[in-house]
C-alpha positions in Angstrom: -68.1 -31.0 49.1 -70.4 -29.4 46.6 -69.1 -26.5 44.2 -72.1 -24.4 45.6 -72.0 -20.9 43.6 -73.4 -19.1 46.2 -72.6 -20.2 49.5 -70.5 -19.1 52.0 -67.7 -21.4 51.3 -67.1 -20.0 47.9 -67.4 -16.8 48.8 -64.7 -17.5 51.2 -62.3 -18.9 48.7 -62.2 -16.1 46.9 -61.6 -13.6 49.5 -58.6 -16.2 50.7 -57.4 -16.4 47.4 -57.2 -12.6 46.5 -56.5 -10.7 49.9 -54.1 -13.7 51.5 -51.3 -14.6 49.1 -47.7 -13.6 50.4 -46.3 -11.8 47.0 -47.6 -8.3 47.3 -46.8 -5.3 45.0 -44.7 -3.4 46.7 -42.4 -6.4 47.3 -42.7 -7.3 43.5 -42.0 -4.3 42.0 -38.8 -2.6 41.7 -39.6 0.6 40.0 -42.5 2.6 39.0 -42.3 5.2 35.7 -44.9 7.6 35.4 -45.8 8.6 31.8 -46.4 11.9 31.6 -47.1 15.4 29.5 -47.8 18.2 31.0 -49.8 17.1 33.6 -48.9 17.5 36.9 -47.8 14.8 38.7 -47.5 16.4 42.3 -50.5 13.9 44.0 -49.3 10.6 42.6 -45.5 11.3 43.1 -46.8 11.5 47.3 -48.4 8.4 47.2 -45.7 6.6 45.5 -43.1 7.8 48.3 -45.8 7.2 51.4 -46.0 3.4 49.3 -42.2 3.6 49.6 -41.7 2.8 46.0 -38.9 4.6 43.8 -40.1 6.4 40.8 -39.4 8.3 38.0 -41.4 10.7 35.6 -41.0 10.3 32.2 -42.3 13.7 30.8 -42.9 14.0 27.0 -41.0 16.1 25.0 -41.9 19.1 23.3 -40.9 19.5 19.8 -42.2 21.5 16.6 -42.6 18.0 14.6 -44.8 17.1 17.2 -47.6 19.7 16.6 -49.0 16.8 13.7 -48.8 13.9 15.7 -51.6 12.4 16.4 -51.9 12.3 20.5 -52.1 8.1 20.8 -49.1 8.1 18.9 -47.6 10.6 21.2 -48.5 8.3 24.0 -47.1 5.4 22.2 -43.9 7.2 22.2 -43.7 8.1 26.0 -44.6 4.1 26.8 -42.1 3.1 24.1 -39.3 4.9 26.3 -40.5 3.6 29.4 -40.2 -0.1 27.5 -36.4 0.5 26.3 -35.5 1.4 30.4 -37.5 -1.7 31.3 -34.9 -4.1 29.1 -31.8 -1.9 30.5 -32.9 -2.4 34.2 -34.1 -5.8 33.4 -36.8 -6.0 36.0 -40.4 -6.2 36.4 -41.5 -2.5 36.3 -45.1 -0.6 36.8 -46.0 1.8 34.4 -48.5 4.3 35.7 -49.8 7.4 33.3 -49.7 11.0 34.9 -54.0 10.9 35.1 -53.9 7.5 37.5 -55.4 7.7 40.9 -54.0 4.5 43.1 -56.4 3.1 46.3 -54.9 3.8 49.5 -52.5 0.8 50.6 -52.6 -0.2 46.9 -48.5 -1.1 47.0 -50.0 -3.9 50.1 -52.5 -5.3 47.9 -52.2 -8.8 46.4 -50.0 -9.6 43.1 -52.2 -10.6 40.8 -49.8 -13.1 38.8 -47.3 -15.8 40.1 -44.0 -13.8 40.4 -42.2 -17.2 39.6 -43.7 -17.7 36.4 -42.0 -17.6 33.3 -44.3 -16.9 30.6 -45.9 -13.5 32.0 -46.3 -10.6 29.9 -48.1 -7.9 31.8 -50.4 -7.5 34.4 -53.3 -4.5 34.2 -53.3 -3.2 37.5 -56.2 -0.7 36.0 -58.5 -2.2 33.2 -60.7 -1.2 30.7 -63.5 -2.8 28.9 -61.7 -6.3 30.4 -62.3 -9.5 29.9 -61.7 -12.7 31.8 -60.7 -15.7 29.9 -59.0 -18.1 33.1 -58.5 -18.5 36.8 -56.5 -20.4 38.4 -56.9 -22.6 41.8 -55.0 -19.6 43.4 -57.0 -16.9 41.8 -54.6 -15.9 39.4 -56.8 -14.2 36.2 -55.6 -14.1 32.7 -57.7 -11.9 30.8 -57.8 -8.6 28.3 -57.6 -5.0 29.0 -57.9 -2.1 26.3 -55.8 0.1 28.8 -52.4 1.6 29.3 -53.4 3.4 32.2 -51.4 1.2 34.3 -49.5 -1.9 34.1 -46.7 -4.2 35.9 -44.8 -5.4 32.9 -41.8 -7.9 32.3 -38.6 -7.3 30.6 -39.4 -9.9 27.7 -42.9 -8.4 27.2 -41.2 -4.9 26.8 -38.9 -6.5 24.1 -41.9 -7.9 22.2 -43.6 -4.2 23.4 -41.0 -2.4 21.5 -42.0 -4.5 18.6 -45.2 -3.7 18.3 -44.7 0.2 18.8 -42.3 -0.5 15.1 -45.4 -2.2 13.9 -47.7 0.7 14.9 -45.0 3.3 13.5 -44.7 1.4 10.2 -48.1 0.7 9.3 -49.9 3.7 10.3 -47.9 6.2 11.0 -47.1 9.1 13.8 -50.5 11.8 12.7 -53.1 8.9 12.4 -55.1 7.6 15.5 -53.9 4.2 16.8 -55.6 1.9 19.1 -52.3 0.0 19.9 -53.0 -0.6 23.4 -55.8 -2.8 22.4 -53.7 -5.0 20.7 -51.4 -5.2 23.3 -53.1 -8.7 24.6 -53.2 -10.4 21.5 -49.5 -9.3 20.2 -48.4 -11.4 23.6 -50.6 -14.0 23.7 -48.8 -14.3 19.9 -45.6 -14.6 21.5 -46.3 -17.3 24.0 -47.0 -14.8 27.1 -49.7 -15.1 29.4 -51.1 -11.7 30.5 -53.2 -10.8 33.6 -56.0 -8.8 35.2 -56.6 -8.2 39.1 -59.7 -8.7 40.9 -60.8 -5.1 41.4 -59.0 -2.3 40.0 -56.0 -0.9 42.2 -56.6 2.6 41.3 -59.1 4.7 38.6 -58.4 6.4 35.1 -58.8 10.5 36.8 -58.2 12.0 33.7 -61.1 13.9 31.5 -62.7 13.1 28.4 -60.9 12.4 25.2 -62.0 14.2 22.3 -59.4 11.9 19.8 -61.6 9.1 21.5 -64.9 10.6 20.1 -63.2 11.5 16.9 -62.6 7.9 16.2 -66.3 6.4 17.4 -65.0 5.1 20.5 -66.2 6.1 24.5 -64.6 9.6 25.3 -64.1 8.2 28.7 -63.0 5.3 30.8 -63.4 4.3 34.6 -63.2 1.4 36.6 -65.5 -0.9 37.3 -65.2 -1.9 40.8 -62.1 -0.8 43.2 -60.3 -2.1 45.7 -60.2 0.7 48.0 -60.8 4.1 48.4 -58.5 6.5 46.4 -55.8 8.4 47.7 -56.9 11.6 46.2 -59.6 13.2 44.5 -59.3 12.5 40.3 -59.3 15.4 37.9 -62.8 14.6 36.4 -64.3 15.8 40.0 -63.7 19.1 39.1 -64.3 22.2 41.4 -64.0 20.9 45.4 -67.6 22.7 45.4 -69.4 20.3 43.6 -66.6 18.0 43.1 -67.9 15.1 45.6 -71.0 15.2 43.9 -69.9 14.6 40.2 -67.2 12.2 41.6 -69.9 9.7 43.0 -72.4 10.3 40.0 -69.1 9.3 37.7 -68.4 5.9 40.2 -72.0 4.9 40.4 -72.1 5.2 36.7 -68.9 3.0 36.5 -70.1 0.3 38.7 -73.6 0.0 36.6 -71.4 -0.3 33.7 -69.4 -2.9 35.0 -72.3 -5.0 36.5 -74.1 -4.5 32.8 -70.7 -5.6 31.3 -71.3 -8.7 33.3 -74.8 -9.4 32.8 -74.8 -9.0 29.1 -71.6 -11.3 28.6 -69.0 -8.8 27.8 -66.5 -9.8 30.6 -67.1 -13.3 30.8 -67.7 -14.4 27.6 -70.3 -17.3 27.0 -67.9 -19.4 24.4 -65.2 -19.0 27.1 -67.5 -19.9 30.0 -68.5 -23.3 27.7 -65.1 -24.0 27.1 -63.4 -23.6 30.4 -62.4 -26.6 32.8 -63.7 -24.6 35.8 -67.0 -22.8 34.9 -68.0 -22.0 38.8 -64.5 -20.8 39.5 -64.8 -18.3 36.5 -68.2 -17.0 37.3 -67.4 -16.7 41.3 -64.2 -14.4 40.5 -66.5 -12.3 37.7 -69.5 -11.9 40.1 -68.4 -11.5 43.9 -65.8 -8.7 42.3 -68.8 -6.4 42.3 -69.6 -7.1 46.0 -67.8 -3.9 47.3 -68.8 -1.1 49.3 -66.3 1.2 47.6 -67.7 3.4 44.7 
């Protein structure tokens, strides 16, 4: 039978191969650490125990030497702790930051990596300005994220992790703004590890704008794309509950047209990638029908 692109068929294999598989999160994952400041972490500490999952908040410290530090480097730091309990427990772990709002059911939804691989580094479960560089014949995507917003990640890829925070530390410093979670992709890939993105975001980035962001050229603000569900709870960029529905859907509608312009102007499938890979339709069938969602 034909590869068609756009017929039925297709468009059946990729719903197959993302909502059917047997490995789901919640049967994957055996802890989830939220990374947090001063945030409160009330609304996502529910979902995690109506998802069943066990959890614990890392909050950041507060110190005087910490008045200078820059705040990615303070973020580093609360990741870097979450890493050293990862290699201690020696298991597969999400990492979820205090500002993350999941999909409902999002602990029933698809993993989006073979759990019996050996070579997996870490899995975006949220991603930001992402890229798709491979899918396999069962839908499994390796790709890029510029996100730690949240993340399933392996006990090896925290060891190499920890590495990388030393690098960060050493080279730059604790008051000067880092982009280390860029780098995170390329540091593994380095290292032999394969890392992964899921079809549609399990949950968005609700936190507001970051003003270190600006201060360094880049976007103040992240969202996702295209989600897999609706969200559990309303996100703290909504604001007030009197306008907050409003500014919510203006701030979705907003991410989708990003996300589809992303696509269209080959920013998430990139053309040399798209020449280069052994199964072009495949590529372009998980990168399009993603944005075929009725969810905002």
């Amino acid at each position: 039978m034909k590869d068609n692109f756009v017929s039925d068929n297709a468009k059946e294999a990729v719903v197959l191969n993302q909502e059917s598989r047997k490995n789901i999160v919640k049967d994957y994952i055996s802890k989830v650490f939220i990374i947090a400041c001063k945030e409160s972490t009330h609304q996502l500490e529910e979902v995690l125990n109506q998802e069943s999952f066990l959890y614990e908040v890392l909050r950041q410290e507060t110190k005087q030497e910490y008045q200078n530090f820059s705040r990615s480097y303070l973020c580093l730091m609360n990741h870097q702790r979450a890493w050293e309990r990862i290699i201690l427990e020696n298991k597969p772990t999400l990492i979820i930051e205090a500002d993350f709002v999941p999909v409902l059911g999002f602990g029933m939804l698809p993993l989006p990596f073979n759990p019996h691989q050996s070579d997996v580094g870490i899995c975006w479960l949220y991603t930001c300005a992402s890229q798709v560089y491979s899918v396999s014949s069962d839908g499994y995507a390796e790709g890029f994220s510029t996100s730690a917003v949240a993340y399933i990640v392996t006990p090896q890829a925290a060891r190499y992790l920890l590495d990388l925070a030393k690098e960060v530390i050493e080279k730059q410093g604790a008051t000067t703004y880092s982009t280390w979670d860029s780098t995170i992709d390329s540091f593994l890939r380095q290292r032999k590890l394969k890392n992964y993105i899921p079809w549609r975001n399990y949950g968005e980035h609700g936190g507001l704008p970051n003003l270190e962001h600006h201060q360094n050229n880049l976007s103040r603000t992240h969202r996702a794309d295209v989600l897999y569900g609706q969200l559990a709870f309303m996100p703290i960029y909504a604001g007030s509950e009197k306008d907050g529905k409003l500014k919510f859907l203006a701030v979705r509608l907003q991410a989708r047209l990003k996300g589809i312009f992303r696509l269209a102007t080959g920013r998430f499938v990139r053309l040399k990638v798209l020449q280069g890979s052994s199964s072009p339709a495949r590529l372009l069938r998980f990168a399009v029908l993603r944005h075929f969602s009725l969810h905002l």
